[in-house]
C-alpha positions, 0 to 999 in steps of 0.5 A: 877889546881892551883892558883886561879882557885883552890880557886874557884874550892874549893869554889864550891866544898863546896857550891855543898857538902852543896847542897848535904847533905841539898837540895838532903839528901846524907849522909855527908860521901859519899858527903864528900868523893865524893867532896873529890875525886873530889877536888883531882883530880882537884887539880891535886893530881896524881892518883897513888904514883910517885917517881920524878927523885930526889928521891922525893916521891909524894902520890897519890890521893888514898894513901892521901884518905887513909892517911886522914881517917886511921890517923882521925881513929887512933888519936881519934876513941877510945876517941869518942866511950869511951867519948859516953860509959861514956854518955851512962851508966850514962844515964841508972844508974840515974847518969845524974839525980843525977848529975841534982839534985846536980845543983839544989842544989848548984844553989837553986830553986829561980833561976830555969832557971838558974839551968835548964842551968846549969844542962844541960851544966854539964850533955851534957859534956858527953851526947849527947844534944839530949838524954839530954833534954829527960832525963831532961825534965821531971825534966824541967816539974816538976820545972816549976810546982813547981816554976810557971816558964815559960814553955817556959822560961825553954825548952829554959835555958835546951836547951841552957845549953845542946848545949853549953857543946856539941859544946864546952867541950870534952869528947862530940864526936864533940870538941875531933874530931875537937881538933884532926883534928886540932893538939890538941887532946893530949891537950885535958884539954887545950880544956875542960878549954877554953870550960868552959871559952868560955861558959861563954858569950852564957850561959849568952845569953842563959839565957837572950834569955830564959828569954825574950822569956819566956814573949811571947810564951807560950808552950801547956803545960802550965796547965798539971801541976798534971800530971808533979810531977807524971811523975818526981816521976816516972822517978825517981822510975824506978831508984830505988836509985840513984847513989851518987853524988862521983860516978855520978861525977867519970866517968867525974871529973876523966879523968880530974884529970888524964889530969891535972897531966900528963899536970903538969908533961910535963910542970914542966918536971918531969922525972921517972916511976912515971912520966910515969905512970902519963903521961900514965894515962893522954893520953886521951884514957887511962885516958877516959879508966879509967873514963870508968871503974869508969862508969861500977863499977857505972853500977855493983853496980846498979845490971844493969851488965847485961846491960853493953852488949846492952850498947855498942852495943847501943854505937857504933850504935850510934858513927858509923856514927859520925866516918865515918863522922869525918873519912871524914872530915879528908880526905878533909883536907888531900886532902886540904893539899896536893894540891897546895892550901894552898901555893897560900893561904900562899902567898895571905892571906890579906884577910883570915888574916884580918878575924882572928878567924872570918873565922873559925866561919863563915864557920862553922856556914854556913855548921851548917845552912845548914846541921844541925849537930853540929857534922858534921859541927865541923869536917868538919870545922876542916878538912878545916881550920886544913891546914890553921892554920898557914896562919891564924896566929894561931900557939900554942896550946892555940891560935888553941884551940881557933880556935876550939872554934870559929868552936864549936860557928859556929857549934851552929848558927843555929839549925832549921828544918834540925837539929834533936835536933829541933825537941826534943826541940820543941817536948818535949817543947810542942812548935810548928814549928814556936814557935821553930823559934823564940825559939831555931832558934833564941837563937842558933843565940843570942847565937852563935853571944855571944860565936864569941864576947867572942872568939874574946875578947880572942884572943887578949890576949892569944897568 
């Protein structure tokens, strides 16, 4: 099958995959591989390797299923279990809390949903949203008793921050293994810059959003104020003392200064050992490694070694099924690539054109709306459009970056019942269902639309 069929059997197929995960619960995985398999055969994909007269060797559908996964898997498998290993030990040193303080004082308690935002958006850089907001939503409590803010108001500043940095920042899973997918993944700092500067416009949105809806829904807890201050001085107690700000910050701030001189050294050219050595240490793996180590030496000096052991294993319970997923979504695009599918597309693409950088966000933002994982819809997103890039007119390394951007805005728009992280807001919060409608269902929409608009307003001055 080629042509337009194709495009139309590709349609289907994701429409069917999306029904699949939302409507009947299979996992993203298998209904991914099966829409895989499916697409492939389809596509016309031969079933077995062939050799043509002229020497030509064409892959077959199990050789490209395999090609797609191991190449996801060895490109930025360790990067996801290092960058979820960092989050992790700074959850059980206090250093994600100390890290929240230090928000709080660079921004002032005049100003408590905004430092709310921010603190959520410096500490979910490395930690999952979900375990973000339950670390800091005491912290969130206790704010509100202190400042007579809006319960309200500051579950939404905490959930905005938090979801911001998740869609757009690495060393969070879901941007590393979108950027790779995509062709960037050793441009990693490349991703971090345009995430913070693409997370100007949704935190501001954010912050609006919290402030307006702060006025008209009210939390259930909004008078269990006694009961908030003793449960942050608990919180805070269990840690004993907390790490310093040097050695909360290591673990993140390292890796990146490790990043920025091995950009500097490729871009000025600078040839040597020593320059090896720096280009060594700025591959991602190697300098996340570091910020690893830095974040074990935390964990040694809080006298919780002797955690180090579940911490892993909590680790990778937890990044598994994100890398199957990820390993997935690689395959889909391999078998997109390697079907007669982007060629027709090359010679047809007006429409896919005129959308631009539009097209990634609304593809994504469908499979977020319609699944509910942030992560699955980044790298399922990737894996789709990866083969595209240069049909959509997206060649360097800045303009795919960007790309990458435009999925991480769709992969925010919206978070609703299917969505785990929901369900922690609007529990925490004290909010219920409905209350979480017009909460974090609409601010992810305010929010996502602000991030497309700023995604956009770029694009046309970088190149």
């Amino acid at each position: 099958m080629t042509g337009l069929p194709l495009i139309i059997a590709f349609i289907v197929a994701i429409i069917v995959m999306i029904i699949m995960i939302s409507k009947f619960k299979i996992h993203p995985f298998v209904s991914i591989m099966l829409i895989s398999l499916v697409l492939g055969i389809l596509a016309g994909i031969p079933i077995v390797d062939k050799t043509l007269e002229d020497g030509t060797k064409i892959s077959g559908l199990a050789s490209v299923i395999g090609a797609g996964f191991s190449g996801t898997f060895s490109s930025i498998g360790i990067v996801i279990i290092l960058g979820a290993l960092i989050g992790s030990i700074l959850e059980v040193t206090g250093a994600a809390l100390k890290l929240a303080d230090m928000v709080i004082k660079l921004v002032g308690e005049k100003n408590p949903v905004l430092a709310m935002e921010l603190m959520g958006w410096v500490v979910s850089i490395p930690v999952f949203c979900d375990s973000g907001f339950v670390i800091l939503n005491p912290i969130r409590k206790a704010i509100v008793q202190r400042t007579k803010e809006s319960s309200v108001a500051m579950t939404v500043g905490l959930a905005s921050g938090l979801y911001i940095s998740h869609v757009f920042i690495p060393p969070t899973p879901g941007p590393i293994a979108a950027a790779s997918t995509l062709g960037i993944g050793d441009n990693l700092l490349l991703v971090m810059g345009l995430g913070v500067v693409c997370s100007i416009f949704p935190l501001a949105a954010g912050l609006m959003y919290a402030k307006f809806i702060g006025k008209r829904v009210k939390a259930d807890d909004e008078g269990e104020q006694t009961e908030v201050v003793k449960t942050y001085e608990e919180l805070v107690a269990e840690y004993g003392k907390l790490p310093s700000g040097f050695s909360s910050l290591a673990p993140i701030i390292v890796p990146i200064i490790l990043m920025s001189l091995s950009s500097i050294v490729a871009m000025a050219k600078i040839k040597g050992g020593f320059a090896d050595i720096i280009t060594f240490l700025g591959t991602p793996i190697i300098a996340l490694a570091v910020g690893t180590a830095f974040a074990a030496a935390q964990l040694a000096g809080a006298g919780k070694m002797e955690k180090f052991y579940d911490i892993c294993n909590d680790t990778l319970k937890t990044v598994g099924p994100i890398l199957f997923v990820t390993a997935a979504g690689g395959v889909l695009g391999k078998v997109i690539s390697a079907s007669d599918m982007v060629n027709y597309i090359s010679e047809h693409a007006q429409i896919l054109s005129a959308m631009g950088i539009f097209f990634p966000f609304l593809l994504s933002a469908i499979l977020k709306s319609a699944q509910g994982s942030s992560t699955v819809a980044l790298t399922t997103t990737a894996g789709i459009v990866a083969p595209l890039l240069s049909v959509l007119g997206f060649t360097s390394p800045a303009q795919i970056t960007l790309v990458c951007m435009a999925i991480g805005a769709g992969a925010m728009t919206v978070s609703h019942a299917n969505d785990s992280y929901f369900w922690v807001v609007t529990n925490f919060g004290a909010m219920s269902p409905e209350r979480g409608y017009k909460t974090q269902t609409m601010n992810t929409l305010v929010m996502g639309v602000a991030a497309i608009l700023e995604i956009a307003l770029l694009s046309l001055f970088i190149h």
